[in-house]
N, C-alpha and C positions, 0 to 999 in steps of 0.2 A: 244872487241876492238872497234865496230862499236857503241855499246852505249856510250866508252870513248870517240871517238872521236866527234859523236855529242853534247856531256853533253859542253865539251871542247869549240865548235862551241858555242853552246847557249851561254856558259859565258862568249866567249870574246864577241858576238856580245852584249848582256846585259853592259858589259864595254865600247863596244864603246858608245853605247847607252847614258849611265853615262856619259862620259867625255864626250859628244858632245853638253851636253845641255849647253844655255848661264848664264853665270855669271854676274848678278849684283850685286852693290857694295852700303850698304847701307853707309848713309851720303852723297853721291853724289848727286850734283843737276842732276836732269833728266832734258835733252837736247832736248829731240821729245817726249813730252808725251803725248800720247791718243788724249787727249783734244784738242788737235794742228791743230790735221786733220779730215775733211769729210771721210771716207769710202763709198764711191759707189758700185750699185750693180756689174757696168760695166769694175771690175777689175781696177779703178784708185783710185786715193788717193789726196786728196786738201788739202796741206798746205796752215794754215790760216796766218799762218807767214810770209812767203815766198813769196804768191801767186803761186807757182809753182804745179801743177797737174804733178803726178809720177805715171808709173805702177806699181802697188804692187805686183805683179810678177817678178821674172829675166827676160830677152830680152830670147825668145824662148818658153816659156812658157803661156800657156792660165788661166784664174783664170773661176772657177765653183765655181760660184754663188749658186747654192744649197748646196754645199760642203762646200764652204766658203774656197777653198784650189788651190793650182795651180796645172795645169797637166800638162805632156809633159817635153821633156826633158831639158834642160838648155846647148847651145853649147857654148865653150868658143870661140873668134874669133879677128881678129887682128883687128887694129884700123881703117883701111880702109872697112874693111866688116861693124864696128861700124859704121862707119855713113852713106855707103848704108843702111846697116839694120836700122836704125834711117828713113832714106827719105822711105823708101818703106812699115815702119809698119803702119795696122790702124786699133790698138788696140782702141775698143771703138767706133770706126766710126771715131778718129779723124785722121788728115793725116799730121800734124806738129810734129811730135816728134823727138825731137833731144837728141843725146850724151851730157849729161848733161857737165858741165864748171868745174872747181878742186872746185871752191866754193858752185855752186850748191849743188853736189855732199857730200860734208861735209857737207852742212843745213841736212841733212837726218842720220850724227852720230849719234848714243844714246851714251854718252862719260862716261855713266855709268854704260854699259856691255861693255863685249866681248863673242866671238865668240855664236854667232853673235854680232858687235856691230851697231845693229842697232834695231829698237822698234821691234820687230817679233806680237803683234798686228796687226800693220798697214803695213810692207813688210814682205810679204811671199815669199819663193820661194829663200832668198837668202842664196848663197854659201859661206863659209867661205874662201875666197879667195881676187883676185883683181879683180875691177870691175874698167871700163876706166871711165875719163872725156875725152874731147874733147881740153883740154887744152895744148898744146905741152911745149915742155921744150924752157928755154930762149938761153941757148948756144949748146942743142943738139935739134936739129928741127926734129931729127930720132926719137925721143924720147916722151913720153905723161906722164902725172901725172896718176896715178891711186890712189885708195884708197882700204887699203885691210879691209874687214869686219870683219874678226875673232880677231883684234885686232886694228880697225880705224885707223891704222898708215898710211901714205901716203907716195909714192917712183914716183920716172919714169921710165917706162919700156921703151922699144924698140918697136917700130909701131909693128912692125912684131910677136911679142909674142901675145898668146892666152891670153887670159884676157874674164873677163864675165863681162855684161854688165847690166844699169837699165835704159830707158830711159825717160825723163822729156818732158814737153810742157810749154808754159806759158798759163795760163786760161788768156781765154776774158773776 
């Protein structure tokens, strides 16, 4: 019983495993490719596009430069902790980082995967979920755009809902 139940264990985790990895779609133009951005060793990332500097980790999370991986847990958090935790990180040594904008935020889809749709090269660390912008909604001000990763689609949440986060700087 106890080897059926572990064989059981492994299979579905080996399943989750399978269905978890990201799908791209060939013929599609790639949106964020490689090429686009600097990789630093200090866990950030330069779009050359954009000009925009991105942690390549989720907010919560440290990136290990030997590893090339991010560590630590990833909290999800409402949109007010978002942008204390924005003013108070400094990831990098830098001390500007803000809750990126709904369009920022979309510079960084890969519109040629999902889950994750975004380049998993260059951002590590993220959840297939909603991550916040900073942008509120136009006739509910209770409310913020988010963008959800496992399928790029974009909604507006409630301040008050958990949501994960990635946060941006502009380079000097």
């Amino acid at each position: 019983m106890k080897t059926t139940l572990l064989f059981s264990a492994a299979v579905l985790g080996i399943s989750f495993q399978l269905a978890a990895e990201q799908t791209c779609y060939d013929g599609a133009d790639t949106t964020t490719p490689t090429s686009r951005f600097t990789i630093n060793d200090d866990g950030t990332v330069l779009d050359s596009t954009t000009g925009l500097m991105w942690q390549r980790c989720s907010y919560g999370q440290v990136y290990d430069s030997d590893t090339e991986t991010c560590t630590g847990s990833t909290p999800s958090v409402n949109w007010q902790e978002a942008l204390r935790g924005a003013t108070n990180d400094t990831t990098a040594d830098y001390d500007d980082w803000q809750v990126p904008n709904i369009k920022e935020l979309a510079s960084i889809l890969e519109h040629s995967c999902t889950e994750p749709s975004i380049n998993e090269e260059v951002f590590l660390g993220t959840k297939l979920q909603n991550y916040w912008s900073n942008t509120s909604g136009v006739s509910t001000m209770s409310s913020a755009w988010v963008y959800q990763f496992d399928s790029g689609l974009n909604s507006l949440h409630a301040k008050t809902s958990d949501v994960y986060l990635r946060l941006v700087r502009y380079e000097n």
